[in-house]
C-alpha positions as CSV (number, residue, x, y, z in Angstrom):
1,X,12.3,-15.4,-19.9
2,X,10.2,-14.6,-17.0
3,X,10.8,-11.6,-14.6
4,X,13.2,-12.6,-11.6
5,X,11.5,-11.7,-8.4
6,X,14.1,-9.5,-6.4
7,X,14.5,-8.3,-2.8
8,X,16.1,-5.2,-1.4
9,X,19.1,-6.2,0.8
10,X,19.7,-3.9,4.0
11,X,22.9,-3.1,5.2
12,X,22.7,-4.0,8.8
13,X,25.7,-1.8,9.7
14,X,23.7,1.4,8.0
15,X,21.5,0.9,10.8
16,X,21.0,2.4,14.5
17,X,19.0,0.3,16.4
18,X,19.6,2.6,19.7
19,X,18.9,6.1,17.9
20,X,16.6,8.3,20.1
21,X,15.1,10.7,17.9
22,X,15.4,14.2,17.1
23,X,16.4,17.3,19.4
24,X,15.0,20.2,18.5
25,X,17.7,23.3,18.1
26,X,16.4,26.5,17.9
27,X,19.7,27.9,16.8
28,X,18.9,30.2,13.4
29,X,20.0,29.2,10.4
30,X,20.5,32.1,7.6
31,X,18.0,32.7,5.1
32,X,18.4,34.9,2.1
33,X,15.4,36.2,0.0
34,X,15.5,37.4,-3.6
35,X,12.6,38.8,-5.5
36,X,11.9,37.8,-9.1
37,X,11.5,39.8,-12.1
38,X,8.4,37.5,-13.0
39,X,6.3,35.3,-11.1
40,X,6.6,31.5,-11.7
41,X,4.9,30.1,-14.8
42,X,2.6,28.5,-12.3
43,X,-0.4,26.0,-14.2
44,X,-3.5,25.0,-11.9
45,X,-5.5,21.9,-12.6
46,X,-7.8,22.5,-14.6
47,X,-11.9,21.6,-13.7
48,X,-11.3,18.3,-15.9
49,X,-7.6,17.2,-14.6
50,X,-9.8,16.2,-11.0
51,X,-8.4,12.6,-10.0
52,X,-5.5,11.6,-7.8
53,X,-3.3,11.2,-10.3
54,X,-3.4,14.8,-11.6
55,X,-2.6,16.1,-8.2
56,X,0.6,13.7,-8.2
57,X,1.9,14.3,-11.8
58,X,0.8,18.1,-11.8
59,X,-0.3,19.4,-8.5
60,X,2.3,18.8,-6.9
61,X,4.9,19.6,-9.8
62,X,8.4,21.1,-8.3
63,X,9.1,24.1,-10.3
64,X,12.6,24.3,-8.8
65,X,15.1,22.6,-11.1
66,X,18.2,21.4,-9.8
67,X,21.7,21.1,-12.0
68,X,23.2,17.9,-10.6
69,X,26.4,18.8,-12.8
70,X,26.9,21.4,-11.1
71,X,27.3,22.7,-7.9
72,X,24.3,25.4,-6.4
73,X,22.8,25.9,-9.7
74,X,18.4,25.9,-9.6
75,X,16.7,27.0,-12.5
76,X,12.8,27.4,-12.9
77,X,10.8,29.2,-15.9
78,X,8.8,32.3,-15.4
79,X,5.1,33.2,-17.4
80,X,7.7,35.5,-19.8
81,X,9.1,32.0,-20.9
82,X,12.1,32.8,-19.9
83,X,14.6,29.9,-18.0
84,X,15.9,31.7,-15.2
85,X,19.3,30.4,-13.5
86,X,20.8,31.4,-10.4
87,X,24.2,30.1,-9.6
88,X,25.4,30.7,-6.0
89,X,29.0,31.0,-5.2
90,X,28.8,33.5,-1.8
91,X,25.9,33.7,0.1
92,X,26.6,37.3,1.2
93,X,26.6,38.2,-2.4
94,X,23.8,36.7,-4.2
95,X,23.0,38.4,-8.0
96,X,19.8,38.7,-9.8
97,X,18.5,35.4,-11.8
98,X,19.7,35.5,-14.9
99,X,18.0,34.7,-18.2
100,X,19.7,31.7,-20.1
101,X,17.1,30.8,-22.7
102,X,13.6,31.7,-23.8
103,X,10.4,29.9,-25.6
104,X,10.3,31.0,-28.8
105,X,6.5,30.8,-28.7
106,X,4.0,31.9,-26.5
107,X,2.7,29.0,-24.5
108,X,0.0,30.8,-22.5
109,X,-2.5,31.0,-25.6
110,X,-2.7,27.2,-25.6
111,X,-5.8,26.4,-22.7
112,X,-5.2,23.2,-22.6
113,X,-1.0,23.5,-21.1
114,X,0.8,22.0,-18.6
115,X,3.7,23.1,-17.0
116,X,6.9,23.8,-18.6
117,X,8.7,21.3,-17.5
118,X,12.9,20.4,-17.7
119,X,15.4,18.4,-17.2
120,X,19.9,18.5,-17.5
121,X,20.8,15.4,-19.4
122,X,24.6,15.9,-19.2
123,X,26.5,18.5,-18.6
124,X,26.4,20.4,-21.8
125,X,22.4,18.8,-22.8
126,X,19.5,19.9,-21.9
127,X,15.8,18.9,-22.5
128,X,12.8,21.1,-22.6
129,X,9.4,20.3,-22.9
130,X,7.0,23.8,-23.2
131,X,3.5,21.8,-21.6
132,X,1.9,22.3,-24.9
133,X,3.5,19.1,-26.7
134,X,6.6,20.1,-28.3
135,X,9.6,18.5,-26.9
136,X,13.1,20.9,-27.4
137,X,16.4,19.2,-27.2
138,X,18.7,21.4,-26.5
139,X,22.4,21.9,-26.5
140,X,23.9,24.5,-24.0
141,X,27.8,23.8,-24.1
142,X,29.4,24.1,-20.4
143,X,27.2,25.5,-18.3
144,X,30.0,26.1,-16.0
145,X,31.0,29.1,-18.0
146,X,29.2,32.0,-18.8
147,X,28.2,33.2,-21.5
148,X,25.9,30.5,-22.0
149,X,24.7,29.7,-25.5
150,X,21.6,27.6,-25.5
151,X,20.4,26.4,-29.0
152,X,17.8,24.5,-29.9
153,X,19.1,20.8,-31.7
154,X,15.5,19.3,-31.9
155,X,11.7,20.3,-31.6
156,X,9.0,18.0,-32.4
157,X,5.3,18.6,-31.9
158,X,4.2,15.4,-29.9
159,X,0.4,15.6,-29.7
160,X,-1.0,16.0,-26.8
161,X,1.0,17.7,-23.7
162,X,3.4,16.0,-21.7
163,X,5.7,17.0,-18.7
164,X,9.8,15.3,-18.8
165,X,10.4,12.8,-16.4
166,X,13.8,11.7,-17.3
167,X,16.3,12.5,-19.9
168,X,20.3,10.7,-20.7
169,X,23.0,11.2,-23.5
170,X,24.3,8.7,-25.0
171,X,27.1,8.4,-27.4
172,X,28.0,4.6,-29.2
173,X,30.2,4.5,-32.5
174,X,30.3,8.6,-32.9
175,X,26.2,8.3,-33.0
176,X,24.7,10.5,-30.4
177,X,21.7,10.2,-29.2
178,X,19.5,11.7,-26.3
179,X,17.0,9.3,-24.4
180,X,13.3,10.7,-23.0
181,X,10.7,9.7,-20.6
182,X,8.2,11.5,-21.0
183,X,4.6,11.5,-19.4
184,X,1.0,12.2,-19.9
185,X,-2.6,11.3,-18.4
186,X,-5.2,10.8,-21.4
187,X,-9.0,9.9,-21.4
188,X,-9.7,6.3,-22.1
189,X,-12.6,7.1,-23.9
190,X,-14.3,3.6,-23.6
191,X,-13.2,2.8,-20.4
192,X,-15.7,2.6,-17.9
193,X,-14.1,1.6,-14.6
194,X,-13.3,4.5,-12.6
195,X,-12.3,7.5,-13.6
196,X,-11.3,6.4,-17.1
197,X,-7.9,8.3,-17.1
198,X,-4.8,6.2,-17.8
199,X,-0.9,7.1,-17.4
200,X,1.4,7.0,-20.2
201,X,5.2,6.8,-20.2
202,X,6.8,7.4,-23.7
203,X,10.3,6.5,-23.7
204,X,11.7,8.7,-26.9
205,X,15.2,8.6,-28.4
206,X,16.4,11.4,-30.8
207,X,19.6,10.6,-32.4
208,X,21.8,12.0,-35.0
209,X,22.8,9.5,-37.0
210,X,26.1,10.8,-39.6
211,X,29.1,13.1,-37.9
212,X,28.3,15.4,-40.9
213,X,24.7,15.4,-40.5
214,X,23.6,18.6,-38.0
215,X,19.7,17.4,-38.1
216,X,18.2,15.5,-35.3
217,X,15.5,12.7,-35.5
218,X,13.4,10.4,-33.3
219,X,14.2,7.4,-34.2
220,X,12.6,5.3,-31.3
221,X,9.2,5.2,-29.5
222,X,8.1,3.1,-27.1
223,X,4.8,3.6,-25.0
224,X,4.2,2.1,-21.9
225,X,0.4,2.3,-20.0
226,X,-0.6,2.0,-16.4
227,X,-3.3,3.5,-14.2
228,X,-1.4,5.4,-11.3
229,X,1.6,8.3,-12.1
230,X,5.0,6.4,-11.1
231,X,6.5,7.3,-7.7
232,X,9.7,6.9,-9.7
233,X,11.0,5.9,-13.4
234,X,14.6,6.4,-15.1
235,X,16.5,5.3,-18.3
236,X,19.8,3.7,-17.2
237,X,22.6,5.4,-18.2
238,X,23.7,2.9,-20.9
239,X,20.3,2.7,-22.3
240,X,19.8,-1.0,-21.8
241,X,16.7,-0.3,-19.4
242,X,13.9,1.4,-17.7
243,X,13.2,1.1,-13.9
244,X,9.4,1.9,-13.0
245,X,8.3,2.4,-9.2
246,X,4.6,2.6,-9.2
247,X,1.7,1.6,-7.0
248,X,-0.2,-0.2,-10.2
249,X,2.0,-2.1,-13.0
250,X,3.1,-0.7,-16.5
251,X,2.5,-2.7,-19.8
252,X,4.0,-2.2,-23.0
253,X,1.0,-0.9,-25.9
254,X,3.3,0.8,-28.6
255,X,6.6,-0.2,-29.8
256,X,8.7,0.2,-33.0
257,X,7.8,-1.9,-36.0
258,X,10.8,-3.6,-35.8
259,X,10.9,-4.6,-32.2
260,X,6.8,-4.9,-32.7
261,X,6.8,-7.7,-35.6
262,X,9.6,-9.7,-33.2
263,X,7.3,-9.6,-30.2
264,X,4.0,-10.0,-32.3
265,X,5.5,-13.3,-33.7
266,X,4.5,-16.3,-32.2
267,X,6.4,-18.3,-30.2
268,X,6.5,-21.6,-31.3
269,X,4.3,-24.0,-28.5
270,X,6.7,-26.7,-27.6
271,X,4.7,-29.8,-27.9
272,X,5.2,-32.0,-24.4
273,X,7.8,-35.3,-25.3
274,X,5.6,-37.2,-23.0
275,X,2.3,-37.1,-21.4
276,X,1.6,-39.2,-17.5
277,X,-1.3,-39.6,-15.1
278,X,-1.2,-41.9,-11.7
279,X,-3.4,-43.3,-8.9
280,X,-2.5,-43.9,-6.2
281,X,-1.1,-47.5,-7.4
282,X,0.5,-47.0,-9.8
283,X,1.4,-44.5,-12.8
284,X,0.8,-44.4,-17.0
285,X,2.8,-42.5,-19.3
286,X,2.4,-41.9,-22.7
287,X,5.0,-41.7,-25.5
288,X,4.1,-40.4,-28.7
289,X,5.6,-42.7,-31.4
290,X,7.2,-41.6,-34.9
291,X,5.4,-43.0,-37.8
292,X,7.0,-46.3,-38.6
293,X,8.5,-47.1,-35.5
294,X,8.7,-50.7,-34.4
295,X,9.6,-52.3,-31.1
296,X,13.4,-52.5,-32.2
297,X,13.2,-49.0,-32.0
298,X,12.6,-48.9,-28.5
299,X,15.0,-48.4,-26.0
300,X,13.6,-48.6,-21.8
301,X,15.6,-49.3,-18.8
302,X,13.8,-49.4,-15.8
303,X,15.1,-49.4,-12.2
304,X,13.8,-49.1,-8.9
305,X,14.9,-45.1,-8.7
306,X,15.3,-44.2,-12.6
307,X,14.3,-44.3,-15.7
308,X,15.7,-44.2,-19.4
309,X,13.6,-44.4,-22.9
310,X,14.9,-44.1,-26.1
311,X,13.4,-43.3,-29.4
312,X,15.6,-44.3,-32.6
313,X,18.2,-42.8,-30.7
314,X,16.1,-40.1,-29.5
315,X,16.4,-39.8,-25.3
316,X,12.8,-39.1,-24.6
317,X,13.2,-39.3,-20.6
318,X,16.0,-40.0,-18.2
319,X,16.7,-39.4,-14.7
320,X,15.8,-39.9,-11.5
321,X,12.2,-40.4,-10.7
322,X,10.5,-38.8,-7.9
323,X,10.1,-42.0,-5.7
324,X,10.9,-46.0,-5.6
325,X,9.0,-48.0,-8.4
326,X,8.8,-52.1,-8.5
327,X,11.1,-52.4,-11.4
328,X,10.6,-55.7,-12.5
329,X,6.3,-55.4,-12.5
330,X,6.7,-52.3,-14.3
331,X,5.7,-52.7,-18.4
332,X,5.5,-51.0,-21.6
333,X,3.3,-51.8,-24.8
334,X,2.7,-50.1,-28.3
335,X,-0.5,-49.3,-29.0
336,X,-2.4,-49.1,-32.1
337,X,-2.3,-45.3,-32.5
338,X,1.3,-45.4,-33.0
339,X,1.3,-44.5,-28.5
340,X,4.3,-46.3,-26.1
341,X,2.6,-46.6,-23.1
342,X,4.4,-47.5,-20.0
343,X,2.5,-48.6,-16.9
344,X,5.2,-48.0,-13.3
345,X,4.2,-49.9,-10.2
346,X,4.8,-47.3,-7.0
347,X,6.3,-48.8,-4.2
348,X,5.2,-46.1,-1.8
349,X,1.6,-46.6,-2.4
350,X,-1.4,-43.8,-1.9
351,X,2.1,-41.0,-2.2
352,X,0.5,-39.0,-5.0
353,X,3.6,-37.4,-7.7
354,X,4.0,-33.8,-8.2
355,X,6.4,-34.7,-11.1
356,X,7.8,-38.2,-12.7
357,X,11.2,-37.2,-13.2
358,X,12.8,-35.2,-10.8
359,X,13.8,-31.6,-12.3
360,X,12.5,-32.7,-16.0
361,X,9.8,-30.6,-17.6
362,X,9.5,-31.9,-20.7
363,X,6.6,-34.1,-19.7
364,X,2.7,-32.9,-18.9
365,X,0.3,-34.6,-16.0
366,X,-2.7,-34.9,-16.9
367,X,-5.3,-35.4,-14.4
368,X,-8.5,-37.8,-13.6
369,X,-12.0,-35.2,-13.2
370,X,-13.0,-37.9,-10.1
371,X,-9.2,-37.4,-8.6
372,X,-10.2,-33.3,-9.0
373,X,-13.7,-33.5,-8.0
374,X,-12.3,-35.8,-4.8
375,X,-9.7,-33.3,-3.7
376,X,-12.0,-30.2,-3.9
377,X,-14.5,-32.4,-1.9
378,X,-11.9,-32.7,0.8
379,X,-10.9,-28.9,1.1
380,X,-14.2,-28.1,0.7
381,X,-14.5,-27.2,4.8
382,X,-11.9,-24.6,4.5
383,X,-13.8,-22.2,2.0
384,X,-17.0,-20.1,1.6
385,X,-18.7,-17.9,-0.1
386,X,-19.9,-15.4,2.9
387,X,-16.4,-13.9,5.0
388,X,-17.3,-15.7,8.2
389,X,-20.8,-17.9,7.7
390,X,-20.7,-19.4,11.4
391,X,-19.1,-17.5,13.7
392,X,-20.7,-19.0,16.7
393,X,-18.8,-22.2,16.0
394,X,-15.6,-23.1,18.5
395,X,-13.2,-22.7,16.0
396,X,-14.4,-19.5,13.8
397,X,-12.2,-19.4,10.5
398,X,-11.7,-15.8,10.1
399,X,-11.9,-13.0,12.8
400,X,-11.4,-9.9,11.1
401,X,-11.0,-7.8,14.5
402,X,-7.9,-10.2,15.1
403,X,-5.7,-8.9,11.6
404,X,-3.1,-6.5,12.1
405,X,-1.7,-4.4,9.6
406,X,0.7,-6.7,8.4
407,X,-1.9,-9.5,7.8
408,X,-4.0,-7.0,5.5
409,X,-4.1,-8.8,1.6
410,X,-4.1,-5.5,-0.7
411,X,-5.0,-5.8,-3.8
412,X,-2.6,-4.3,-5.6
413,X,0.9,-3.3,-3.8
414,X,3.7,-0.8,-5.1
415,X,6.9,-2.3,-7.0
416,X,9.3,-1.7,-8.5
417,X,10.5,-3.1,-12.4
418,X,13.1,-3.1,-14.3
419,X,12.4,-3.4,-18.6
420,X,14.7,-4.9,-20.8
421,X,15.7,-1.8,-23.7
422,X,16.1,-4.4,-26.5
423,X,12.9,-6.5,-25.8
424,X,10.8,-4.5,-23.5
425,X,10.0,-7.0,-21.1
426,X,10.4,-6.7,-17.3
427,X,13.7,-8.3,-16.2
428,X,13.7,-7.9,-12.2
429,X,10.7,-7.3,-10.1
430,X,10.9,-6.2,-6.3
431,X,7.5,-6.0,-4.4
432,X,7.9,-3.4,-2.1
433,X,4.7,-4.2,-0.2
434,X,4.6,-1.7,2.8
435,X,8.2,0.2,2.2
436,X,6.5,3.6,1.4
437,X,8.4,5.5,-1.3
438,X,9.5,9.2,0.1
439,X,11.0,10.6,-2.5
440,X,14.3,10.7,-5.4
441,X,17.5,12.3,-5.2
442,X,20.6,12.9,-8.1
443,X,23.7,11.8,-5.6
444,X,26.0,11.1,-9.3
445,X,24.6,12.7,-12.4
446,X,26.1,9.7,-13.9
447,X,24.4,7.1,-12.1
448,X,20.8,7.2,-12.0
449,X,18.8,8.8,-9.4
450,X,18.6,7.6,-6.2
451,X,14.9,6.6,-4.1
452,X,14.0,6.9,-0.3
453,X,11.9,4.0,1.2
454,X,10.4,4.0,4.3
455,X,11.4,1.0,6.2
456,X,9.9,0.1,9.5
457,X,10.8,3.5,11.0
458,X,13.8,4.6,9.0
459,X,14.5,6.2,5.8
460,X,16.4,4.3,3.7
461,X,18.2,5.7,0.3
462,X,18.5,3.3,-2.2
463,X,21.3,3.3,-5.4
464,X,20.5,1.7,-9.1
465,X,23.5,-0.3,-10.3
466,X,22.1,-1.3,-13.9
467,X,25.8,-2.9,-14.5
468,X,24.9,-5.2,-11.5
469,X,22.4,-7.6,-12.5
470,X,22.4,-10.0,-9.0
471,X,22.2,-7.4,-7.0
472,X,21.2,-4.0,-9.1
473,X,19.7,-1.6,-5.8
474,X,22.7,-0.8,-3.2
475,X,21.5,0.6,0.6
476,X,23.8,3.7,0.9
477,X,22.6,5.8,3.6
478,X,19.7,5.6,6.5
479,X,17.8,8.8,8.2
480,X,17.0,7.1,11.3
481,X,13.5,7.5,12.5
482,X,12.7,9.7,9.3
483,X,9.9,7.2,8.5
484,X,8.3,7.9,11.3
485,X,8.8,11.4,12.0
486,X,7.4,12.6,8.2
487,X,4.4,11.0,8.4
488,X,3.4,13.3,11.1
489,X,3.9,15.9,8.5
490,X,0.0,15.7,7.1
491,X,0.2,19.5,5.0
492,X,4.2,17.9,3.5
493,X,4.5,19.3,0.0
494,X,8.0,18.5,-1.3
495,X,11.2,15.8,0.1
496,X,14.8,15.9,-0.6
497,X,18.1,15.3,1.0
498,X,21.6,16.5,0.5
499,X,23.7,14.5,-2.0
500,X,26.3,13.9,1.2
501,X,23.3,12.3,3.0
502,X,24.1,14.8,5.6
503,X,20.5,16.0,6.3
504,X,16.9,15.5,4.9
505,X,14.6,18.3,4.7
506,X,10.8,18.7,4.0
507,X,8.7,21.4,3.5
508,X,5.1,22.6,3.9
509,X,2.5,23.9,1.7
510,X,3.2,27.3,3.1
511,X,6.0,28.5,4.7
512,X,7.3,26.0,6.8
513,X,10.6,23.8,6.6
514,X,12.3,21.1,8.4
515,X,15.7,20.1,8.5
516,X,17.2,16.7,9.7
517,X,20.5,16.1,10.0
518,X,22.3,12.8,11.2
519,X,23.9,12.3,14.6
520,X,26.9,14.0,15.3
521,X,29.7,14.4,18.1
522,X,28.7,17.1,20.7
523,X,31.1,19.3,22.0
524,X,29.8,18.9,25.6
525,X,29.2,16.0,27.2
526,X,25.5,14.9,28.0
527,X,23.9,12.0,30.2
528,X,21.3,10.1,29.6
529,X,19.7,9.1,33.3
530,X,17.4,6.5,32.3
531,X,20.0,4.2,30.7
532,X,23.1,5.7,32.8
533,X,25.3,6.2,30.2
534,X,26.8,9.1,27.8
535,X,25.2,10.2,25.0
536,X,28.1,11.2,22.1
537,X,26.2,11.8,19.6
538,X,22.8,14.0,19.0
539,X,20.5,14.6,15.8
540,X,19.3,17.7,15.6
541,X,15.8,19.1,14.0
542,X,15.5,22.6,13.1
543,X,12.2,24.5,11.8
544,X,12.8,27.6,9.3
545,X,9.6,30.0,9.0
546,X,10.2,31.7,5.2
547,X,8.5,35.6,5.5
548,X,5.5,34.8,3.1
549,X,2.3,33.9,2.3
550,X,2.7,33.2,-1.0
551,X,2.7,28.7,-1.5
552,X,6.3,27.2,-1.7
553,X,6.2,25.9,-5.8
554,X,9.5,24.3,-5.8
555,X,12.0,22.8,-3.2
556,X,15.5,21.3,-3.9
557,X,18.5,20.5,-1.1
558,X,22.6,20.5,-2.1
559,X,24.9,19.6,0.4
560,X,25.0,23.3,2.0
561,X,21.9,24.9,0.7
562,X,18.1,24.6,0.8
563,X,16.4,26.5,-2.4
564,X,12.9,27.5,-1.9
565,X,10.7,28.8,-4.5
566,X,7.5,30.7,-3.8
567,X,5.4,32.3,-6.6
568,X,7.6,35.4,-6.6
569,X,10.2,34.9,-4.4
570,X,14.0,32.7,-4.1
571,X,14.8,31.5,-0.9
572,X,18.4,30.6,0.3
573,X,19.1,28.7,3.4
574,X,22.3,28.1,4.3
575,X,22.3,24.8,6.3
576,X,25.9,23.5,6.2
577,X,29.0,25.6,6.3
578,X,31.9,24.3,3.6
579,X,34.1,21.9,5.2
């Protein structure tokens, strides 16, 4: 089954077509600073991790974790190896982070690590990768309550290190099971185009198989290979899928053995029942007879629109053929090599057939070298091998001065799949050509994470529905303008919005944040002179200034708080009151 080419469908009433853009308000917002115990278990690239992809997948890593289970909860791991939480219920009276879990090794004597990376699968699951290649599945209880008791279900040396992209739990027939993205950028040892570096997503699945049974096992590995880190990727909540937003496609290079020996077997090559050619007279198609047939086995029906043979019973063709055909001139004969051929007179002569039957593609056209050599012959005035060979000629066939942006032919252009979980293969496609991908946000734990397009100028946030198969990406929010505005922001480090939608925020390498928030009523009345009407609502842009020099590692937005982390520092700002 090939992939179904999908489109993302804007909600028109999600859309201001008279915003005005951003006024700045210089009213403070509060900002509360904690010091840490430890600094952040912070990894620089290394002198070999030098490409682009490096920078996207590591460089720019956010050591802030957010739990979307539960409300004002960040976590991030210091170079002790401890996971710190901080849970905020009063701004005024903020505690210490507290310790909820540490590595039982010590990571930093490995000199080839990455980041510790982790992620909250549910709400009492967690997964833990150390950056050295062991993978920790671990189960917290409610994380709600404290005491928490975190302990370790699964760890697995993996080979070579790996950060966690995405994590789920799943439970079917009292089995559970915990699915894994996981991702890595290895040497291609032989490859010799460009940097040689390739991206690989390995989507694991540790299950427990028997109620009784307390050990944990992998017992599913797929790898999937492409050349640039994913802007996005996520297991859908059921399992059933994978959806992949990158500028440069994934393919599927390891699978199970069982799924591998069903997608290594060959699918059978379904012979053509009939094979035709045509001039511009008249048409020939050839049946393949069964051995022993005679002409009492032979069944045709011709008439000026359709057609209908028989084999022994066997309906070979029937329906409606593309055009008119002189019914009574048309023939068929059996020749000697056990072939039916039929010879159709065209009505409509020189009107050249793209297919005999209309709809049927059972049959194969073969066609005549001299019709080939005859067409290229006529288009031959339309192509070169130099860009522009004549441009002094009236008409010049290509100025390249005259494209605009929109005419540019890339190569290559981000989109986003969807992979079957049984199969593997990709299901829905969606070219997202020039809708720039911003950034992901957890709006529902339960559903899966949400994705930020640039579209035109707006920012549009975008919904997975895996149970809706027509129409499986839902439009649920628009930052108007946002599009436009952030890509002022050239030194932008990390993106994020509020799970309400109510703002989007963005912040430097250093220091600086920005805050967003959509249009609301003013409490005074304003006038705009140059259209002569009231204005009722305004957007405001605010800039925070953090008291540092140290750069911001980690960034992540709930619906009344910004949480920045620094090296050795916990920023609060408090941008929405509780309603």
């Amino acid at each position: 089954m090939e992939a179904a080419n999908c489109s993302l469908r804007v909600k028109r009433p999600l859309l201001d077509p008279r915003f005005e853009g951003y006024k700045l308000s210089l009213e403070p917002l509060p900002c509360y600073q904690l010091e840490l115990d430890a600094a952040v278990a912070e990894v620089k690239l290394r002198d070999d991790q030098y490409t682009l992809e490096h920078m996207h997948a590591f460089g720019m890593y956010n050591y802030l974790h957010c739990d979307a289970w539960y409300q004002d909860s960040v976590y991030y791991i210091d170079n002790l190896g401890r996971i710190m939480n901080l849970t905020v219920m009063l701004d005024t009276a903020l505690g210490k982070p507290r310790e909820v879990f540490r590595l039982p090794t010590d990571v930093t004597a490995c000199d080839n690590r990455l980041c510790a990376s982790l992620h909250f699968t549910s709400p009492s699951w967690v997964t833990l990768s150390d950056g050295t290649g062991r993978l920790y599945v671990i189960g917290t209880g409610d994380r709600g309550h404290s005491p928490e008791k975190w302990e370790i279900m699964f760890n697995e040396e993996l080979g070579n290190p790996f950060i966690i992209i995405h994590s789920i739990s799943l439970l079917k027939a009292e089995e559970h099971s915990v699915a894994i993205l996981l991702l890595r950028i290895e040497k291609e040892e032989l490859d010799m185009k460009g940097s040689g570096f390739y991206v690989s997503l390995e989507w694991v699945i540790v299950s427990k198989k028997k109620e009784d049974s307390k050990k944990y096992e992998i017992t599913k590995h797929h790898v999937l290979r492409g050349k640039s880190v994913p802007h996005y990727a996520a297991i859908e909540p059921n399992g059933n899928g994978l959806m992949i937003a990158s500028y440069k496609s994934f393919k599927v290079v390891s699978v199970d053995q069982d799924l591998e020996e069903s997608m290594d077997r060959p699918e059978k090559i379904k012979e053509p029942l009939y094979y035709w050619q045509q001039t511009e007279d008249d048409l020939t198609v050839t049946v393949r007879l069964p051995e022993g047939s005679t002409k009492d086995d032979i069944q045709i029906q011709f008439l000026p629109d359709n057609i209908n043979i028989k084999l022994k019973d066997i309906q070979v063709v029937e329906g409606k053929l593309y055009s008119s055909i002189d019914h009574e001139g048309s023939t068929w004969t059996i020749k000697e090599n056990d072939g039916l051929e039929i010879s159709l007179i065209k009505k409509n002569e020189g009107l050249m057939w793209p297919e005999l039957v209309v709809g049927d593609k059972q049959g194969e056209l073969i066609r005549d070298p001299a019709q080939c050599a005859a067409i290229a012959e006529r288009l031959m005035h339309l192509t070169s091998d130099e860009l522009n060979p004549n441009p002094d000629k009236e008409k010049p066939p290509c100025n390249a001065q005259e494209l605009e942006e929109c005419d540019i032919f890339f190569e290559e252009s981000s989109s986003l799949c969807r992979f079957d979980g049984n199969t593997l293969k990709t299901t829905h496609v969606v070219n997202l050509g020039s809708n720039q991908y911003l950034f992901s946000v957890i709006v529902d734990p339960k559903e899966m994470p949400c994705f930020c397009l640039r579209h035109d100028v707006d920012a549009l946030l975008w919904q997975p529905h895996c149970s809706q198969q027509d129409d499986m990406w839902e439009h649920i929010a628009t930052f108007n303008a946002l599009g436009y505005v952030q890509a002022s922001k050239r030194d932008k480090k990390f993106f994020a919005c509020a799970p309400n939608y109510s703002y989007a925020a963005l912040c430097e390498c250093l220091r600086r944040v920005f805050i967003y928030r959509q249009p609301t009523p003013m409490s005074t009345v304003l006038y705009n002179r140059k259209e002569g009407r009231h204005v009722g609502q305004v957007a405001k842009q605010q800039v925070t200034s953090l008291e540092t020099n140290d750069p911001i590692l980690g960034f992540q937005a709930t619906n009344e708080r910004l949480f920045v982390l620094t090296t050795k520092n916990l920023f609060l700002i408090k941008v929405n009151t509780e309603n």
